[in-house]
C-alpha positions as CSV (number, residue, x, y, z in Angstrom):
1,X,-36.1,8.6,-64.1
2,X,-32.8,8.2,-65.6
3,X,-32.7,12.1,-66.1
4,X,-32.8,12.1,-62.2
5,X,-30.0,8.9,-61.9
6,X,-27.6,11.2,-64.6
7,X,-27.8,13.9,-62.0
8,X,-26.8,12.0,-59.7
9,X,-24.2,10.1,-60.3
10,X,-23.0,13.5,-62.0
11,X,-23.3,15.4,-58.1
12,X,-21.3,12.6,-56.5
13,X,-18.1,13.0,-59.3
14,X,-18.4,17.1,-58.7
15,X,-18.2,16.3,-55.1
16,X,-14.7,13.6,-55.0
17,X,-12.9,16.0,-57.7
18,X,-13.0,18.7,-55.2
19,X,-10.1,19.8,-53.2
20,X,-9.4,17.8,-50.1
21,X,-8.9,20.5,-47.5
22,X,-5.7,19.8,-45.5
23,X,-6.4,19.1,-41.5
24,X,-3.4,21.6,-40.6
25,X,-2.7,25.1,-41.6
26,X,-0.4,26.2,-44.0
27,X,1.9,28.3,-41.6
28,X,4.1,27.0,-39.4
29,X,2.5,29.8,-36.5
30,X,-0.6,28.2,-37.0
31,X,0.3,24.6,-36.7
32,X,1.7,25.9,-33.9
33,X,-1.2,26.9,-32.6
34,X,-3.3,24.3,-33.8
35,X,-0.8,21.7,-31.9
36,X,-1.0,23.3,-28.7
37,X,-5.1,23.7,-29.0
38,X,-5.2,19.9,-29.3
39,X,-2.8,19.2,-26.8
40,X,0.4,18.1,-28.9
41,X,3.9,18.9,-28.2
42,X,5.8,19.2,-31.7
43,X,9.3,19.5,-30.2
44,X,9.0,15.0,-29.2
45,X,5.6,14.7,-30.9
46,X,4.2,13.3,-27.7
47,X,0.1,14.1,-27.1
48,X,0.3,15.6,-23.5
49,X,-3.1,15.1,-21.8
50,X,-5.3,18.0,-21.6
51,X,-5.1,19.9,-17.6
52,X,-8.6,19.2,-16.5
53,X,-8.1,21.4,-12.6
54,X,-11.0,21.1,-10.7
55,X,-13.2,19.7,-13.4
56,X,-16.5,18.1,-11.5
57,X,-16.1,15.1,-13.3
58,X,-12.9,13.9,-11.6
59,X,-13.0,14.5,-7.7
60,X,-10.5,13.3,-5.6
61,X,-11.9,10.9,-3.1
62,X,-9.7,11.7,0.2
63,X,-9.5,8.0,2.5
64,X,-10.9,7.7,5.9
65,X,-7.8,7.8,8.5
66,X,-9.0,4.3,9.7
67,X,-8.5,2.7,6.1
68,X,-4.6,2.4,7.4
69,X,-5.9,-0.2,9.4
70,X,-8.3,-2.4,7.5
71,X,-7.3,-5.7,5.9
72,X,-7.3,-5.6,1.3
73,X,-8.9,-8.8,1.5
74,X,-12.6,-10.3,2.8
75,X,-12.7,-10.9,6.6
76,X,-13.7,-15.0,5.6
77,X,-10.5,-15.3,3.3
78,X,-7.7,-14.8,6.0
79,X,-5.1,-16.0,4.5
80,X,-4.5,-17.7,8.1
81,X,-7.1,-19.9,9.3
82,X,-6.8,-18.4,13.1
83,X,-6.9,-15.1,11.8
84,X,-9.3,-13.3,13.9
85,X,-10.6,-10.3,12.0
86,X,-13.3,-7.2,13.8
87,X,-15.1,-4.6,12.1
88,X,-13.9,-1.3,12.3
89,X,-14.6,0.3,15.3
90,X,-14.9,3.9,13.8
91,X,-16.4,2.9,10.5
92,X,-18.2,0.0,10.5
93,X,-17.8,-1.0,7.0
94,X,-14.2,-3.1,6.7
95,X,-12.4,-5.2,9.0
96,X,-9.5,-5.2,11.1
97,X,-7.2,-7.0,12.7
98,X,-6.7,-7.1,16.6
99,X,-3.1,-6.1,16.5
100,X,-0.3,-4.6,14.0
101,X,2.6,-5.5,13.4
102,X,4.6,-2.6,11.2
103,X,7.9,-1.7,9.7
104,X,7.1,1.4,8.6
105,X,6.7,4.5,10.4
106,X,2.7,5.8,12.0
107,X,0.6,7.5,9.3
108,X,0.1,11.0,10.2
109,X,-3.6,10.6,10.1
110,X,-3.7,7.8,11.9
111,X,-6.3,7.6,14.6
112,X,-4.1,7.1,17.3
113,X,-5.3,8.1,21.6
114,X,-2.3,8.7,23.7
115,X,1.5,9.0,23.2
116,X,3.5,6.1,21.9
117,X,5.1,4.3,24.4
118,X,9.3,2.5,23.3
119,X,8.8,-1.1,23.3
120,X,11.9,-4.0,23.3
121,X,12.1,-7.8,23.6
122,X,15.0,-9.8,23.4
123,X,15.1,-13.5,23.7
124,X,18.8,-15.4,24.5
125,X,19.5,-19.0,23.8
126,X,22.6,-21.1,24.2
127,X,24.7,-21.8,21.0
128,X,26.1,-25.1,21.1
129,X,29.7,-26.2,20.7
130,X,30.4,-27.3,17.3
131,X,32.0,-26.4,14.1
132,X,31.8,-26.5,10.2
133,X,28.1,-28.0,9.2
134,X,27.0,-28.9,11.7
135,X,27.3,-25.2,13.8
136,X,25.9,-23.8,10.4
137,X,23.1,-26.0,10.8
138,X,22.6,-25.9,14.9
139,X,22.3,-21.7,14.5
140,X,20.0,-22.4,11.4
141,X,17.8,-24.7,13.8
142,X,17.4,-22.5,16.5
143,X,16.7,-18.9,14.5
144,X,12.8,-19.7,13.7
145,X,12.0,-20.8,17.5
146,X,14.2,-17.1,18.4
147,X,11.8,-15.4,15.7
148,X,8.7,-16.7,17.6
149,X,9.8,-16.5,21.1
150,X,10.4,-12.9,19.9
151,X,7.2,-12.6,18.3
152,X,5.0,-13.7,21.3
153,X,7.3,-11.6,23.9
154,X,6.3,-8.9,22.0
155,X,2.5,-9.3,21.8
156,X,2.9,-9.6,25.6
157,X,4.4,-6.7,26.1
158,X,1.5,-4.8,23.9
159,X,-1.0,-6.2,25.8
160,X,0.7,-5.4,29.1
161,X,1.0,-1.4,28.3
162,X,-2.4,-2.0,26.8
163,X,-1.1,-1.0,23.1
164,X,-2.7,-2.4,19.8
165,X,-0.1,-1.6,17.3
166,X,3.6,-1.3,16.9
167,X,5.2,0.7,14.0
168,X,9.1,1.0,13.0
169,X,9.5,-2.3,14.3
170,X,13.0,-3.1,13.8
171,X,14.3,-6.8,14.8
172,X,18.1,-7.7,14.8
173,X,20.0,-11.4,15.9
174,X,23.5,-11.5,17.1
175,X,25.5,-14.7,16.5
176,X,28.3,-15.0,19.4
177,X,30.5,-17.3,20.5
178,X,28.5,-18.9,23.1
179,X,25.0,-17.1,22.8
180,X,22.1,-15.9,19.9
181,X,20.8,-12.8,21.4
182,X,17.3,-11.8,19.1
183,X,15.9,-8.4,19.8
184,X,13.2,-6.3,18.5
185,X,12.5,-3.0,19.4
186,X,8.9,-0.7,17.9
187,X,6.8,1.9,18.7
188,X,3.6,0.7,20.5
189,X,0.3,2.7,20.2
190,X,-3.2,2.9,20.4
191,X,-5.1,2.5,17.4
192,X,-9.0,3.7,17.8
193,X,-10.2,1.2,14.9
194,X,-9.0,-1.8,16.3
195,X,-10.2,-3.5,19.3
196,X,-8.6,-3.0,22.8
197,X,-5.9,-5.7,23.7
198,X,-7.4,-8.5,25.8
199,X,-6.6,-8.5,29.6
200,X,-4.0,-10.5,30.5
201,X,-5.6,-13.6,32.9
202,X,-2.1,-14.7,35.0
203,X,-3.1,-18.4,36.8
């Protein structure tokens, strides 16, 4: 037994006095080499992420057109409590709103069903006579109810050339002498994923 236990601990000390072989080569061609194999770039020492192409482990999922429309967040946390929210008419699987509001310009694959129609609303009020603070806080006053009035002429508007959406909206408000002119102008269309506007009922 302790013939065996001399041997060993006499193969283990053989085996750590041996030369550690170094993890690069000795030329500098080589490390060249061996750099660009594992994917490092010796000019900033940066590791640059090896090119998979069209590996089958990473696909790229391409959207659905309708996902333009749907809302990021669950249909029963609106973040407005009158928010009414429909599934999607073409998918079935998220939920959209009735109408869109937009800034930006229509997605190319948006599902859209006829041309885009120009659509404008302007709203006027009276400004009233006075100056310093007070005028400051008259014209302060009255832009909200402009912004609405605005808003809800141009819902009307969608509804009447039977549009769902409008995109590039653009909204300015002039501040005259006697007037505060608010106008709005957008592109109306048809979205296919979002219910058709309600008719208009005129008592």
């Amino acid at each position: 037994r302790l013939k065996r236990r001399f041997k060993r601990v006499v193969n283990r000390n053989r085996f750590s006095q041996k030369s550690v072989v170094p993890p690069f080569p000795a030329s500098d061609s080589s490390m060249n080499d061996y750099h660009r194999r594992n994917g490092r770039n010796e000019m900033n020492g940066t590791i640059e992420q090896p090119f998979l192409g069209h590996s089958p482990l990473f696909r790229a999922r391409s959207a659905r057109p309708c996902s333009y429309c749907h809302v990021p967040y669950h249909h029963r946390l609106a973040p407005f409590s009158n928010m009414k929210l429909v599934p999607c008419l073409l998918c079935g699987k998220k939920w959209v709103p009735e109408v869109i509001l937009a800034t930006i310009e229509p997605p190319a694959r948006l599902p859209v069903r006829g041309p885009g129609a120009f659509i404008q609303a302007r709203v006027c009020r009276s400004r009233p006579k006075s100056t310093g603070e007070t005028d400051a806080l008259a014209v302060s006053e009255a832009l909200p109810f402009l912004e609405y009035e605005l808003a809800r002429q141009l819902m009307l508007k969608l509804k009447v050339l039977g549009r769902n959406a409008a995109f590039s909206l653009k909204s300015e408000v002039d501040v005259g002498s006697q007037l505060i002119i608010a106008t709005a102008t957008a592109t109306a269309l048809f979205c296919d994923a979002m219910p058709p506007p309600r008719v208009l009922q005129i008592s």
